[in-house]
Structure formats: C-alpha cells, structure tokens
PLY file of the C-alpha trace (Angstrom):
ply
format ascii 1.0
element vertex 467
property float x
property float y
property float z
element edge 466
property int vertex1
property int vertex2
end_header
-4.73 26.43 29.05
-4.48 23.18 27.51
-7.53 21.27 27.54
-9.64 23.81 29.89
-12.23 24.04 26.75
-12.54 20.69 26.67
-12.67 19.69 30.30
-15.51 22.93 30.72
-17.46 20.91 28.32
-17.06 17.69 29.98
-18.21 19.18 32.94
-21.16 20.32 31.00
-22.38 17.57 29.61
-22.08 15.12 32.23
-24.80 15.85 34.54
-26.80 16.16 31.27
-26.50 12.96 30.00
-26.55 11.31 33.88
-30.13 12.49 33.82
-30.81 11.34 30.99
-29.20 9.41 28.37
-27.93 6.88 31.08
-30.85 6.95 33.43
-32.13 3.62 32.03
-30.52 0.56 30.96
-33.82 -0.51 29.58
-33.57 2.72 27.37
-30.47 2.01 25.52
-31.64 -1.89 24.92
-34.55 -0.75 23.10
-32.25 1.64 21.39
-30.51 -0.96 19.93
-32.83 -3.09 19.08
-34.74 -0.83 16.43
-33.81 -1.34 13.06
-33.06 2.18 12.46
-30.34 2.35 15.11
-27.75 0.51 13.40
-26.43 0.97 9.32
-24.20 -0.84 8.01
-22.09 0.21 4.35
-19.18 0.15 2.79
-17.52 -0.57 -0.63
-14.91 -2.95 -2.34
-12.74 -1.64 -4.74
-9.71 -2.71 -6.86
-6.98 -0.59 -7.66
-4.00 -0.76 -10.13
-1.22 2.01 -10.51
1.88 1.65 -13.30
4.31 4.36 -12.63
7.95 3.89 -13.93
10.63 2.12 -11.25
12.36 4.72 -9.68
16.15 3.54 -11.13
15.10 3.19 -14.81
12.42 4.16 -17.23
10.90 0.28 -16.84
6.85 0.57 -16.23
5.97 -1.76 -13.50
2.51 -2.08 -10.98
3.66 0.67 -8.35
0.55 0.04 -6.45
-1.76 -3.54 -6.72
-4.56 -3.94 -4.23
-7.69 -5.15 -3.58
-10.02 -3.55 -0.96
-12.47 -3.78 1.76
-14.19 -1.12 3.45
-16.72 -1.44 6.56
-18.74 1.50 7.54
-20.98 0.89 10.87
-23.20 4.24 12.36
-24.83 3.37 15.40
-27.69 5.84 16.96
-28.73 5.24 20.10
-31.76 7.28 20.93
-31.46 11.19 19.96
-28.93 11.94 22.15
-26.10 9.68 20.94
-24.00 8.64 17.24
-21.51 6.31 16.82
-19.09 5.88 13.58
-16.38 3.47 12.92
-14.57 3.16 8.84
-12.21 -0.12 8.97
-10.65 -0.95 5.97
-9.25 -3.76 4.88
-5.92 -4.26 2.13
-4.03 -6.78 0.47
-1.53 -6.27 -2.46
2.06 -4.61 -3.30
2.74 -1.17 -2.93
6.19 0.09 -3.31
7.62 -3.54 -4.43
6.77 -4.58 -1.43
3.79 -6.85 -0.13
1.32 -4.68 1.79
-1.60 -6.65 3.80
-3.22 -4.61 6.10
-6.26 -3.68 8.31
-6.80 -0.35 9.11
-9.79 1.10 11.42
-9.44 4.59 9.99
-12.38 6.44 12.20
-13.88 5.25 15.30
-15.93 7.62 17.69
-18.68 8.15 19.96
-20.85 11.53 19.51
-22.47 12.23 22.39
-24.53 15.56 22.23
-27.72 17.06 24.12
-29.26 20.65 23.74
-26.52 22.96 22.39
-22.93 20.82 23.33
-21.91 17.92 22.05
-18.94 15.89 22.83
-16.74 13.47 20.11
-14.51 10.92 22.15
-12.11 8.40 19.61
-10.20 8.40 16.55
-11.33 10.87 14.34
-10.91 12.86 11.00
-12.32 17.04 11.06
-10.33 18.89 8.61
-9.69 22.44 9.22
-10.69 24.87 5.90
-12.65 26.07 3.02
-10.30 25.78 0.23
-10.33 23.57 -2.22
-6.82 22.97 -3.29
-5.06 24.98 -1.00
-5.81 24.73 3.10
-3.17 27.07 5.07
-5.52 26.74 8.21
-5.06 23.08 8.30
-3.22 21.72 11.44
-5.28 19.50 13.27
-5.35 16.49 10.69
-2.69 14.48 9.84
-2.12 13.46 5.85
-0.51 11.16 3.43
0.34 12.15 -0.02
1.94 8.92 -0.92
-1.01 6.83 -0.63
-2.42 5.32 -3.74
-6.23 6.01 -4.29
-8.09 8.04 -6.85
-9.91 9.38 -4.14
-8.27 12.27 -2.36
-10.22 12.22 0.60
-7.80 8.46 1.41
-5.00 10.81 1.95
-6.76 11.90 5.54
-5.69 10.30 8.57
-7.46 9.67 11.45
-6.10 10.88 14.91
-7.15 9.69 18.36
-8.35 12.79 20.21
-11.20 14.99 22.10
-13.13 17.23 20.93
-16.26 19.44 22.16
-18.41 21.85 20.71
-20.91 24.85 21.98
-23.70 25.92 19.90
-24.31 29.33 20.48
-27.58 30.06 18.64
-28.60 29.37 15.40
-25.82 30.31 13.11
-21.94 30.26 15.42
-20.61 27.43 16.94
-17.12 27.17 19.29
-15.46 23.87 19.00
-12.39 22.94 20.65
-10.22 19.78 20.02
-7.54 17.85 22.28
-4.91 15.69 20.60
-3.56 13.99 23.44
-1.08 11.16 20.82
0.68 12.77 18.56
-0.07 11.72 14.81
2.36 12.26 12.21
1.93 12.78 8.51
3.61 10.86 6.17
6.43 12.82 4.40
6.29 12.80 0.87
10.41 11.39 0.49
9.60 8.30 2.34
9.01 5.91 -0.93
12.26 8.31 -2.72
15.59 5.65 -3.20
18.53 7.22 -0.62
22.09 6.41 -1.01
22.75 3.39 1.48
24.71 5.05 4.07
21.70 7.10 4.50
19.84 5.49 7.87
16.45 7.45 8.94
16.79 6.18 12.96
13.46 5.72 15.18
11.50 9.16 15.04
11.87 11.58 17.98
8.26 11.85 18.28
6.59 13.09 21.84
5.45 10.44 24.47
1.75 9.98 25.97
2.20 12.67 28.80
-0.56 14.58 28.71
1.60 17.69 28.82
2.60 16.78 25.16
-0.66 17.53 24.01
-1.89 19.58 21.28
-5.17 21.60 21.35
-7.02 23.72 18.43
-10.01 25.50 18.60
-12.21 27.41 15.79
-15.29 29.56 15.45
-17.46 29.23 12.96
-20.12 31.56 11.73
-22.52 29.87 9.07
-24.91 32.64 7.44
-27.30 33.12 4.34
-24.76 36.20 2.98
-21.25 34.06 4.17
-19.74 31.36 6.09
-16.57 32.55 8.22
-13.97 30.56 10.92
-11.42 31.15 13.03
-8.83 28.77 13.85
-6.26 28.98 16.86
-3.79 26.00 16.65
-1.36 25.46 19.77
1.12 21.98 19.83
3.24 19.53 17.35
2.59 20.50 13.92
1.74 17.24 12.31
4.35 17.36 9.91
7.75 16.77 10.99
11.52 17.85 10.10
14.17 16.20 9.16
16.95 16.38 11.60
20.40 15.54 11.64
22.02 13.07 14.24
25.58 11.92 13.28
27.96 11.66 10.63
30.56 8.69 10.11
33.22 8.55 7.74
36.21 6.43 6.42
39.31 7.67 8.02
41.09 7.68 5.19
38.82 7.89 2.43
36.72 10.03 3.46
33.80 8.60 2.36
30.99 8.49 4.08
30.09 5.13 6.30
26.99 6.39 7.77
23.97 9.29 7.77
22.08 8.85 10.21
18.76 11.79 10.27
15.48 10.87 11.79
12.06 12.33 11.62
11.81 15.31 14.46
8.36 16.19 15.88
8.12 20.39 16.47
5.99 22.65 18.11
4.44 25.57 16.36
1.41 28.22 17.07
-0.59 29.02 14.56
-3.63 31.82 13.82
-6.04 31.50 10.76
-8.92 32.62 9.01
-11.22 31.08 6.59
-14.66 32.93 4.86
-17.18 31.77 2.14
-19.27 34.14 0.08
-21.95 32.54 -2.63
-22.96 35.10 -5.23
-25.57 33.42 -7.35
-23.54 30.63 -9.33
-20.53 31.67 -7.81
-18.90 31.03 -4.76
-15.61 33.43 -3.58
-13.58 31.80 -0.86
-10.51 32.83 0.91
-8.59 31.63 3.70
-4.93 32.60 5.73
-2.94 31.25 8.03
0.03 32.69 10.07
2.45 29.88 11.58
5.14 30.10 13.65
7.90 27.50 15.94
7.78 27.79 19.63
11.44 27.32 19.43
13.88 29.22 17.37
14.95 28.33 13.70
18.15 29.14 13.95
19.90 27.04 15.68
17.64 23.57 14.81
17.92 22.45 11.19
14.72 21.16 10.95
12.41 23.80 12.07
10.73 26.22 9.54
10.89 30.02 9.14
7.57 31.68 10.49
5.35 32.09 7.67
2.00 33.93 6.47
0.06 31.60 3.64
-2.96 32.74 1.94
-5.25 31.66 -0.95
-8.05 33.11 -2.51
-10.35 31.02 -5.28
-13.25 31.56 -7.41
-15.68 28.73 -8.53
-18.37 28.56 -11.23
-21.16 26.37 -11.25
-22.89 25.49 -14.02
-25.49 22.60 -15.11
-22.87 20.28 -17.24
-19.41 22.20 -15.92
-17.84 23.64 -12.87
-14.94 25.86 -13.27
-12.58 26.96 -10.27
-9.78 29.01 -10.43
-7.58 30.70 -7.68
-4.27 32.00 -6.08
-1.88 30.47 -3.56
0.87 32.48 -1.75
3.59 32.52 1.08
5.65 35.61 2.64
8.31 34.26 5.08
9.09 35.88 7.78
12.68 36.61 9.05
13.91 35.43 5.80
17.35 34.47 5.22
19.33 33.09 2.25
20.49 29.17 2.80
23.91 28.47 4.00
24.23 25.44 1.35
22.06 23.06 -1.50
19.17 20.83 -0.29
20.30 17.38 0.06
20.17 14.54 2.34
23.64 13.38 1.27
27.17 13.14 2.38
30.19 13.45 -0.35
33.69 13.22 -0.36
33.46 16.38 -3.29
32.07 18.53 -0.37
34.86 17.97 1.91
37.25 18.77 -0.51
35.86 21.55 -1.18
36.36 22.30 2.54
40.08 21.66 2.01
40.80 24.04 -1.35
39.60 26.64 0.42
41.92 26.32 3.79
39.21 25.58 6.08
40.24 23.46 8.79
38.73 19.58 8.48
37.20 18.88 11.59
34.21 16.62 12.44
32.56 19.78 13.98
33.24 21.39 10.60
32.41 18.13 8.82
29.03 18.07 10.95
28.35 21.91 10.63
28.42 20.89 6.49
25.89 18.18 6.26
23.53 20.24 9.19
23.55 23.13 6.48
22.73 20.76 3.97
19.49 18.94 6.06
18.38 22.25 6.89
18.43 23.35 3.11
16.06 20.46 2.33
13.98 21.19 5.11
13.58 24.62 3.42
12.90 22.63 0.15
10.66 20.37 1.63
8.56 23.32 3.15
8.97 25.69 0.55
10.94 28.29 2.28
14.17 28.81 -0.25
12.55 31.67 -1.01
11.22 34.25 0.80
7.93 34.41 -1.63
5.95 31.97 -3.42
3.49 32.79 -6.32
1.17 29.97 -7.41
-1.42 29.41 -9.89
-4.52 26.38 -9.85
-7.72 25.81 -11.72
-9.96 22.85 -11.67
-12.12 21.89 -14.46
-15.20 19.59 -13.51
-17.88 17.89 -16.00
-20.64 15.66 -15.71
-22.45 14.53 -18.83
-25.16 11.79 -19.18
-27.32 12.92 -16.49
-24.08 12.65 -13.94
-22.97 9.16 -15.27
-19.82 10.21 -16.67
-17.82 12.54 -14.51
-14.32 14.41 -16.25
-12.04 16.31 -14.06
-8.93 18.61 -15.08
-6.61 19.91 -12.53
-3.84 22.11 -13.23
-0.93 23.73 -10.78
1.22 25.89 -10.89
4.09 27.57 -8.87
5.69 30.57 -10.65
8.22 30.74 -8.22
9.75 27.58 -8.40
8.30 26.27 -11.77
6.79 23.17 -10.79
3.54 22.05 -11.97
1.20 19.33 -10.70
-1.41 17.96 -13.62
-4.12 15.07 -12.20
-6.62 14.33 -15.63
-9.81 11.82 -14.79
-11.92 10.32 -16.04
-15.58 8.40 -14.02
-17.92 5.78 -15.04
-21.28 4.66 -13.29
-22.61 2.06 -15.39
-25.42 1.97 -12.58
-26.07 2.83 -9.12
-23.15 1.72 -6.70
-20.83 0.67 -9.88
-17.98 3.48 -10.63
-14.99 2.90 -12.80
-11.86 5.64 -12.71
-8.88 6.08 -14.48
-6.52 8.93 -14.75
-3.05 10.04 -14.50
-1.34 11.85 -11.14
1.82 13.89 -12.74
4.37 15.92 -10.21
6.93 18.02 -12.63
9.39 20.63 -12.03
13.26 21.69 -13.08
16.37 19.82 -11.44
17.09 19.82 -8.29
13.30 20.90 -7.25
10.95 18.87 -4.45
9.06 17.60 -7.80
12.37 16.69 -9.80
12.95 14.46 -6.63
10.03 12.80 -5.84
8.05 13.24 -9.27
9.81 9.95 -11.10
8.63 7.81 -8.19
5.47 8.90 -7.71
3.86 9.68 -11.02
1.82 7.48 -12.11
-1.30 6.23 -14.37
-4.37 4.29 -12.43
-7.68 2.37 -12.70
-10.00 1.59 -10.20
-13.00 -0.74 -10.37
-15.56 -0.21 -7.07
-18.60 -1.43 -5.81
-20.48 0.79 -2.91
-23.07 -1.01 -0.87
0 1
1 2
2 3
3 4
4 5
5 6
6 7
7 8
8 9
9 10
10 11
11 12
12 13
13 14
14 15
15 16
16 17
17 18
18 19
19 20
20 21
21 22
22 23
23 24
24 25
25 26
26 27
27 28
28 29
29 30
30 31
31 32
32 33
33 34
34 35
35 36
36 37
37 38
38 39
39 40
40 41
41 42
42 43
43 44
44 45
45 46
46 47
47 48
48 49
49 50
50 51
51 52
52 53
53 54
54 55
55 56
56 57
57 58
58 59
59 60
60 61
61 62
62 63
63 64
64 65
65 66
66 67
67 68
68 69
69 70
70 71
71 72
72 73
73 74
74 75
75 76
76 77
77 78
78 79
79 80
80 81
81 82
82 83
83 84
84 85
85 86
86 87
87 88
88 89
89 90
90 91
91 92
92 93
93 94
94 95
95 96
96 97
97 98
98 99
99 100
100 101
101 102
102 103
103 104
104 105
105 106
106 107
107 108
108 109
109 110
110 111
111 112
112 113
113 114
114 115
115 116
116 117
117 118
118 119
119 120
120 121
121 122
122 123
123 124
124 125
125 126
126 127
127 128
128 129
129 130
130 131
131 132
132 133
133 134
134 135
135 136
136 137
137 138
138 139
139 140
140 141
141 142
142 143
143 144
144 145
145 146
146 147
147 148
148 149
149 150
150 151
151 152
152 153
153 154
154 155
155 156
156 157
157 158
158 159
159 160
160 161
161 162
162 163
163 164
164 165
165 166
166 167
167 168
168 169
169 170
170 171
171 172
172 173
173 174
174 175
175 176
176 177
177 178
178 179
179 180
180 181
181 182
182 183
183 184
184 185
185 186
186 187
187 188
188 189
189 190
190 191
191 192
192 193
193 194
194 195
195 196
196 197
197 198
198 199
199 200
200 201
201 202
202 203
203 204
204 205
205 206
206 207
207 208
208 209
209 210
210 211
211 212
212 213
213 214
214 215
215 216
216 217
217 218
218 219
219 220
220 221
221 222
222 223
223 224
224 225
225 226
226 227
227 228
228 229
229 230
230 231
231 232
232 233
233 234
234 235
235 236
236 237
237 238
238 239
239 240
240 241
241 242
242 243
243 244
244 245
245 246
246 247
247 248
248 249
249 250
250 251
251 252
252 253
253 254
254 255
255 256
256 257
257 258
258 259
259 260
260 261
261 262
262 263
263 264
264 265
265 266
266 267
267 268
268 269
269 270
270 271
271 272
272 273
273 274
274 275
275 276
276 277
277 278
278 279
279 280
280 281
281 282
282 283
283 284
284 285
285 286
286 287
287 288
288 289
289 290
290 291
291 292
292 293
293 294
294 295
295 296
296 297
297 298
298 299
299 300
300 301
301 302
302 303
303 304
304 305
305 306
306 307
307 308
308 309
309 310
310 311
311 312
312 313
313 314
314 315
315 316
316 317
317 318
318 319
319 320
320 321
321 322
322 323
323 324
324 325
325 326
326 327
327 328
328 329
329 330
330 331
331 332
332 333
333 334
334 335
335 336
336 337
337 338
338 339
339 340
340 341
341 342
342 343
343 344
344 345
345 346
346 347
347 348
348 349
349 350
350 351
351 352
352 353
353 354
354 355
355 356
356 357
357 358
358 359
359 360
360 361
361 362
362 363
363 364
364 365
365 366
366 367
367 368
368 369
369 370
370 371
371 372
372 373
373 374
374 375
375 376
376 377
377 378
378 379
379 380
380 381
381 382
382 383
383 384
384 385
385 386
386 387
387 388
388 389
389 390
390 391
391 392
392 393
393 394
394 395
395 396
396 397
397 398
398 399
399 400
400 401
401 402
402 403
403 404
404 405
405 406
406 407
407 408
408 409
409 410
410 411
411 412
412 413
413 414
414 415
415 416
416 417
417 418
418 419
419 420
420 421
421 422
422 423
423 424
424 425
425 426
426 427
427 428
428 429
429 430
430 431
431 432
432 433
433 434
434 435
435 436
436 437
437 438
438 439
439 440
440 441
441 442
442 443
443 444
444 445
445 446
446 447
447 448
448 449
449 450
450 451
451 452
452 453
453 454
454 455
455 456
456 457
457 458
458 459
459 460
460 461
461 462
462 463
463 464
464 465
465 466
C-alpha cells in the first residue's frame, strides 16, 4: 500500500497540468517575468546563550551566532507555488565552531481544481496542540537547537505529498517519505564517559521499500475542526541500541561501549479536534503507537503506548491564558530489569560475582543491554506504566502589541520534572524585535531532566531584523 495514494494522485494530476500548465513555454516566461511572481524575504538575527559548562558551575557563551535567512516564493501563473528557506550560520555552539548553510524548505506546489501535489524538502507538522502533539510522526525535530523561536526546532524532510479536496470543508492528504530523517536526540550535547563510542547510525538506505507514508483527514467547520492521522514506517526518533562491550581482562574495567543510534518501525493511529466557544477554544488530540517488531527482545524499541492531551485557551484583548493535561497509558507494561544508564562499571560486575552468578561476556552483555534498554524507557518515558502531566501558558501583549510577555510552566506529576521558559519581546518598530528569556529543564536525580538539564539550561538574547 505504500505510496498507492500518492502515485493515484500523480496519475491525476498529470494529464491536468499537460493540458495546461505546460502547454506553453511562452506561458511560464511571462509568468516569470511579472513582478508579482517572485518575493523575496528573510531576516538577520543575532543570538547569544550563557548556560553553565556542563563539568562545573562556570557561565560561559553555550551558543554565539550570527544569522542569515533567505526566503524566495515563486508563483508561476495560478496553477503553481514554489518555496525555498536557506539559512545561513556562523558562530560556536557547544564549544565548538559551527559555520553552516542550511536550505531548510525547498518545494514545488503544483495544484489545479481540487488536487494538488508538493514535490521537495518540506516541513507539515501533524496536530492541534499547543504544547503537547501525540499525533506527530511525520516531522522530524531538534530540541537542542538554540533559538528563541520554537518553530527552529522543525526539520525539514525530503518527501511527497498529495492532497484531494473533497468539497468545501474535508480534505485527504497523503505523504511519502522516501529518506529517512532523523530527529536529533536530546543526549547528543550530554558529556559520556570516554569509553562510551556512539558508532555510525543504523539508519535505513534509499530503497524505496524503506519508505514511510502518513496520511490524514481533515474536516475544517464553523462548529469544529477535526483530523485523522494514519502513520505507517520509521518513527523519526530513534533508539539507542547496544553493539559490544570490551573490557580489561584483568581489571575489569571497561575499554569500550560501543551503542549507536537504531532507526525502528512503528504504526501509529491518531486523532486531533478543535472546538471555539466564543473566546475560548477546547482542543484535544490522541495518538495510539505501536513497533512493528517486538519489544522484548530489542533494547531499544518502546512499549506500545496510548498518549492523549486535552487543553483549554482563553483569549482576551491584553492576555491569553492556556491551560491543559498531558497523559500516557503503556501498554503491555512491565517493570525494568535494571537503572537507566549508558554506562559500564566494574561495581556492576561485582555485583554479578557476590551474588554467585556466573561472569560471562553473555552475562556481562545481557547487564549493560538491560541497562540501554532502561534508558530507552527513560528517554521515552515508559518507566512507568502512567504519566500525569500538568502545562499552562501565559501570553501578554501590552503597548498596542509592542511588548510581548510569555510564561510557560510544565509539569509531570509522575516523574516530578518541570520545564519553566519566561520571555520577554521588544519591537521598537516594524521589522525590529529584541528577546530575552530563560529555557530551564529541572527534575530529581537520576531523571531525563537531572541529565540533560545542567547542559542545556540556559539564559538568551536575540537581536533581529525581518525584511
């Protein structure tokens, strides 16, 4: 079934557009040269976030950069839209020197009547919510990129992706992700012991059978807005998978860990709706997720799971309030064979010994696989077999929209970490905008946020100019 949607459409739209968006050279020419056919924007912006290093309590610049971005849309007649968002970077990131050019979007919307077709790299998020999205598996993310602007975090994927317009207020769309794109695990800036070696990722090739495919419904009406998401291929966030084990003969000690990042398939089933009641909007959305392979015998796939959130937001003329609820029930739930860590010890091998176990590599192996597939669990919040969490965003603008304060708060009941992101906007005038805030991860030792927190939290200021 993989791709039929897509190649239905194709066959679609082809005569179509043969007959007439193509018909005449002379056509796209004059196109092209009207004024109105081509736009050109962008912005350049400097950022600056101190954080503390992640050995010692020292402040330092975690992030430095200056920045470029380039946005070209292209029209060519009624019938087709093109987009491309490069950005440009130079600066340190990490204590390292980052220059870099990135084309983050760049597609060709081709559409006629009720189909349209979207051919390049592209970014359509999947869901309603707010803070929480447990529909979202079609685009990739990284949470370790520096920007006051959340939207950065988005990455673009190369794929196909058609959509039917079947009256007035439904639309089908269906989307081919023929490269996989991974997301960015959040550990990847976190300081690992230095026998710890994360080996090339085992990632899927270009054969188009390694594809992945979603497709969603959408119903947009005066009384609510509703989707449907079906989600079949590699979920874009991978596991972390064990690969071998060395160790000093006599020691003990470890030599070498050598994990890797480990590409998975899953299916998943979702729901999203959107019902405005005056000032308020009530929005809900679910998601049911589950491996194509089996959990139990591969460290780094996840338990199938059922995640849900339901939020509330107020809109007023100087505030807007939003509160809500975020949730997980997994499935097939069992209790961890050992404590999350990425980490081999000489302490757990003794361990071994005291109580008469036999000290085998297999044994040795079996240890550190329990171990990997504990912080798997950690990483993806499956210790547990719920999870209760809390959120509310607070949102001001005073001086007719010139100054812009935002306030949001998390929190997880269940495993008591908390996530606090204060900010503060400026426009001095039109196209100038000047942030600051603070982006704080918190939560009790040995937690995802007690491990990653000290390296990424972090103070910032950004200075833009939007053309």
């Amino acid at each position: 079934m993989r791709g039929i949607l897509v190649l239905f459409l194709i066959s679609i739209i082809g005569p179509l557009f043969s007959q007439g968006l193509f018909e005449s050279s002379t056509t796209d020419a004059q196109g092209f040269n009207n004024p109105q056919s081509l736009s050109i924007g962008g912005f350049i912006r400097s950022v600056g976030y101190i954080g503390k290093t992640p050995t010692g309590e020292s402040p330092y610049f975690q992030s430095a950069y200056g920045q470029v971005g380039i946005l070209l849309n292209a029209k060519a007649g009624s019938r087709a839209h093109a987009k491309a968002d490069i950005r440009f970077r130079y600066g340190t990131e990490w204590q390292q020197e980052i220059s870099k050019i990135d084309i983050r979007e760049a597609y060709v919307d081709l559409y006629t009547g009720p189909v349209s077709l979207k051919f390049g790299k592209m970014i359509t998020p999947w869901g309603k919510g707010t803070v929480f999205n447990p529909t979202e598996k079609i685009t990739p993310l990284d949470p370790t990129v520096r920007s006051p602007d959340e939207d950065d975090m988005k990455l673009g994927f190369w794929g196909l992706q058609g959509s039917i317009h079947m009256g007035p207020f439904m639309k089908l769309t269906g989307t081919w992700k023929p490269i996989y794109q991974s997301s960015v695990l959040l550990i990847d800036p976190v300081p690992m012991p230095d026998y710890v070696t994360f080996l090339e990722p085992d990632f899927p090739g270009v054969e188009l059978k390694e594809g992945s495919y979603g497709l969603n419904f959408d119903l947009h009406a005066s009384a609510i807005d509703l989707s449907l998401y079906w989600f079949d291929g590699y979920n874009h966030w991978p596991g972390i998978a064990f690969n071998s084990l060395e160790l000093e003969e006599e020691s003990m000690e470890p030599k070498a860990l050598n994990i890797n990042e480990t590409a998975y398939k899953i299916r998943s089933l979702g729901m999203d709706l959107s019902v405005p009641l005056g000032s308020w909007i009530l929005r809900a959305e679910g998601a049911w997720q589950q491996t194509q392979r089996s959990h139990s015998a591969h460290e780094y796939l996840p338990f199938p799971e059922l995640s849900y959130t339901a939020e509330i937001e107020r809109s007023g003329s100087y505030v807007t309030w939003i509160a809500g609820y975020y949730g997980k029930y997994i499935l097939d739930y069992e209790s961890p064979n050992a404590d999350p860590s990425l980490s081999a010890g000489q302490d757990q091998f003794l361990q071994l010994m005291m109580a008469g176990s036999p000290i085998t590599m297999d044994v040795i192996d079996g240890v550190i696989r329990d171990q990997i597939g504990a912080f798997n669990r950690l990483y993806n919040y499956q210790l547990d077999e719920f999870y209760h969490t809390a959120f509310t965003v607070l949102k001001g603008n005073l001086w007719q929209d010139r100054l812009e304060l935002t306030l949001p708060v998390i929190y997880n009941f269940t495993t008591e970490e908390w996530i606090v992101q204060p900010g503060i906007s400026w426009l001095p005038s039109d196209g100038i905008r000047v942030s600051a805030g603070y982006a704080g991860l918190y939560g009790p030792e040995n937690s995802l946020y007690d491990l990653v927190g000290p390296v990424l939290n972090a103070g910032y200021l950004s200075l833009k100019i939007s053309f």
